[in-house]
Kinemage of the C-alpha trace (Angstrom):
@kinemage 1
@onewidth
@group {chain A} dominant
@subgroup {mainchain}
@vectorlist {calphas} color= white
{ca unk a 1} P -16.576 22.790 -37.991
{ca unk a 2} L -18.575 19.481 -38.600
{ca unk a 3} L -17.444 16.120 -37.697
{ca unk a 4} L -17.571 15.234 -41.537
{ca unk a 5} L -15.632 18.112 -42.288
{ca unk a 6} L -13.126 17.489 -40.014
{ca unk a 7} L -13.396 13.318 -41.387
{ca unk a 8} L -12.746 15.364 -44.486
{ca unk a 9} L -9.603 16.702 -43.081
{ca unk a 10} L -8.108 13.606 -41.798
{ca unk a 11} L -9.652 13.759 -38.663
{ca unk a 12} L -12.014 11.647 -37.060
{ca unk a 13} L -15.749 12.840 -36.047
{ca unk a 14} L -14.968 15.000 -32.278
{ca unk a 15} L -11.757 15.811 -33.159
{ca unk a 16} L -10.081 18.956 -34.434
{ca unk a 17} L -8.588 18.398 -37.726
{ca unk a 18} L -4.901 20.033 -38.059
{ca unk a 19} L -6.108 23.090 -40.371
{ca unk a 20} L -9.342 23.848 -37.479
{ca unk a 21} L -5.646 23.866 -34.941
{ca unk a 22} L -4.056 26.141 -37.455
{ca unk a 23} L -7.243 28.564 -37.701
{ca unk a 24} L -7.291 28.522 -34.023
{ca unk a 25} L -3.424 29.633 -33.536
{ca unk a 26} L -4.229 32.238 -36.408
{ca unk a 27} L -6.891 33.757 -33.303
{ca unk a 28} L -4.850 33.826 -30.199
{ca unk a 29} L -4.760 37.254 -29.458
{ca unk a 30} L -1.954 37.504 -26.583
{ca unk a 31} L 0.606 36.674 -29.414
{ca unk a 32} L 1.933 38.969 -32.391
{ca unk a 33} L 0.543 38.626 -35.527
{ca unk a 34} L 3.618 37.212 -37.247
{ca unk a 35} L 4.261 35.074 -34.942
{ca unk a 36} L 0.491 33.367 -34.990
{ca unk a 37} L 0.974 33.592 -38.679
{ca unk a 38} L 4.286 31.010 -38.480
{ca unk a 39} L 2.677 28.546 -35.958
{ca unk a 40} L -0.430 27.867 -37.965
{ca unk a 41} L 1.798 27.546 -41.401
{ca unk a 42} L 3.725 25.143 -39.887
{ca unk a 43} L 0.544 23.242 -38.704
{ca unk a 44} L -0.788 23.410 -41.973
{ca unk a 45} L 2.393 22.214 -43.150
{ca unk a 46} L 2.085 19.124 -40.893
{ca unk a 47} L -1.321 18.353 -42.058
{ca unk a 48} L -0.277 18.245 -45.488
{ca unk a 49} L 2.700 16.018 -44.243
{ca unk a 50} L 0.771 13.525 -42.123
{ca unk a 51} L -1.894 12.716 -44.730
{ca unk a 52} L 1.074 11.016 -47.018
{ca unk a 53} L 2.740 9.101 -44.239
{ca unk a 54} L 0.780 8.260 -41.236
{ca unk a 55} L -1.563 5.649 -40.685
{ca unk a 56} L -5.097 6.370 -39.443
{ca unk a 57} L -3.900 5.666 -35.796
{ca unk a 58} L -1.295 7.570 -35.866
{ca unk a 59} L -2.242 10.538 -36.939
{ca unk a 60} L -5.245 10.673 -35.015
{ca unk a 61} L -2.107 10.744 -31.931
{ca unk a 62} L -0.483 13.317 -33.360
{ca unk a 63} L -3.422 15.342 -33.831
{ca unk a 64} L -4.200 14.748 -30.153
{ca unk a 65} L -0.354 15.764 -28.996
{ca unk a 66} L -0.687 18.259 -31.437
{ca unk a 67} L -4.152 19.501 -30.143
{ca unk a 68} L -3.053 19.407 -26.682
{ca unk a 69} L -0.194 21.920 -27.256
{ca unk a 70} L -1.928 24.224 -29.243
{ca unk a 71} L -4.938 24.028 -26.289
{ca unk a 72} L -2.015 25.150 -23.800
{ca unk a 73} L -1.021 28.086 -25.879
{ca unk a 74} L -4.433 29.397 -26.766
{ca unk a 75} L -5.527 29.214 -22.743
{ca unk a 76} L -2.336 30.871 -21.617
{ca unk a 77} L -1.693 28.196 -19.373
{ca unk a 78} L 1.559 28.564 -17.118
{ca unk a 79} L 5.141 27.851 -19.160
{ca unk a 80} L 5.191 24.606 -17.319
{ca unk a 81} L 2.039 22.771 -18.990
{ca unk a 82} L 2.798 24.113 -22.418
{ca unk a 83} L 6.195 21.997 -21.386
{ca unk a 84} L 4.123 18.977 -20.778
{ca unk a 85} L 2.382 19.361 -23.798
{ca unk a 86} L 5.339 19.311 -25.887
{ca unk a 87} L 7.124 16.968 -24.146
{ca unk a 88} L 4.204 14.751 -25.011
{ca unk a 89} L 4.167 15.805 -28.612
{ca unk a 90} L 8.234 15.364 -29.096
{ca unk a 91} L 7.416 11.263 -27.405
{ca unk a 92} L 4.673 10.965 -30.100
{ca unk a 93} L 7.165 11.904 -32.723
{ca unk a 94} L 9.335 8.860 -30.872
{ca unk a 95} L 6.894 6.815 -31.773
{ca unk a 96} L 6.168 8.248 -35.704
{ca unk a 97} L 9.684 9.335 -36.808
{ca unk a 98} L 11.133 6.312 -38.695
{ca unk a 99} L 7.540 5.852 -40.545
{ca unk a 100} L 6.975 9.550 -41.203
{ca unk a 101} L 10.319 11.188 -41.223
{ca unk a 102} L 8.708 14.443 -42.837
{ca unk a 103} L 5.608 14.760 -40.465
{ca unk a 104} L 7.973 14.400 -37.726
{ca unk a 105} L 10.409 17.168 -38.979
{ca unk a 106} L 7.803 19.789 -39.413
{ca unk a 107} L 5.644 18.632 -35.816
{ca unk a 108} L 9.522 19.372 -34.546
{ca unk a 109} L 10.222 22.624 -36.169
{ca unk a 110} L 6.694 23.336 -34.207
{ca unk a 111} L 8.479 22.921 -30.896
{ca unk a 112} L 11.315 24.574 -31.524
{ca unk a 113} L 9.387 27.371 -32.432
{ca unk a 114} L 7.288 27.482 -29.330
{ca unk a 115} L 10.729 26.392 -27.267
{ca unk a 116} L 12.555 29.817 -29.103
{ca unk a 117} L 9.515 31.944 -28.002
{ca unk a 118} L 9.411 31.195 -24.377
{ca unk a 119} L 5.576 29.302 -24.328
């Protein structure tokens, strides 16, 4: 994807907008269909919900916590870095809850999916 698509997106030029994260969980192979499915709808969801409450800044974190996670997952890394990565993401959402209550909801429902899987 371009950098002005992804500006297009929300995201700023080098980084991976939320719906390029979502078409990328949608192609991990070494998970089930359905359950690739769920992840990237609930990224999707969170892009819709961080363009209406997040500041520039701050989504451009979340992106990056959220990026980070969904880097772990697609690589295969060990269950201890995917930990990491959404330990990071749930101190982001520290940071973002009280301004984006929704975004922060939906970035959580994220974890607790990948928590309830085992990644």
């Amino acid at each position: 994807m371009t950098d002005q698509a992804n500006t297009e997106r929300g995201a700023e030029p080098g980084e991976t907008s939320l719906s390029e994260l979502a078409r990328l969980l949608r192609d991990v192979d070494h998970l089930e269909p359905q359950v690739r499915r769920e992840l990237a709808d609930v990224v999707e969801e969170l892009d819709s919900a961080v363009r209406g409450e997040l500041n520039p800044d701050q989504a451009a974190h979340l992106r990056q916590s959220v990026a980070h996670l969904v880097e772990t997952i697609r690589s295969q890394r060990e269950t201890g870095l995917v930990a990491n990565a959404r330990q990071q993401l749930e101190a982001t959402l520290v940071r973002t809850e009280t301004e984006a209550p929704v975004a922060s909801g939906v970035a959580r429902r994220l974890i607790e999916m990948i928590a309830d899987l085992g990644i």
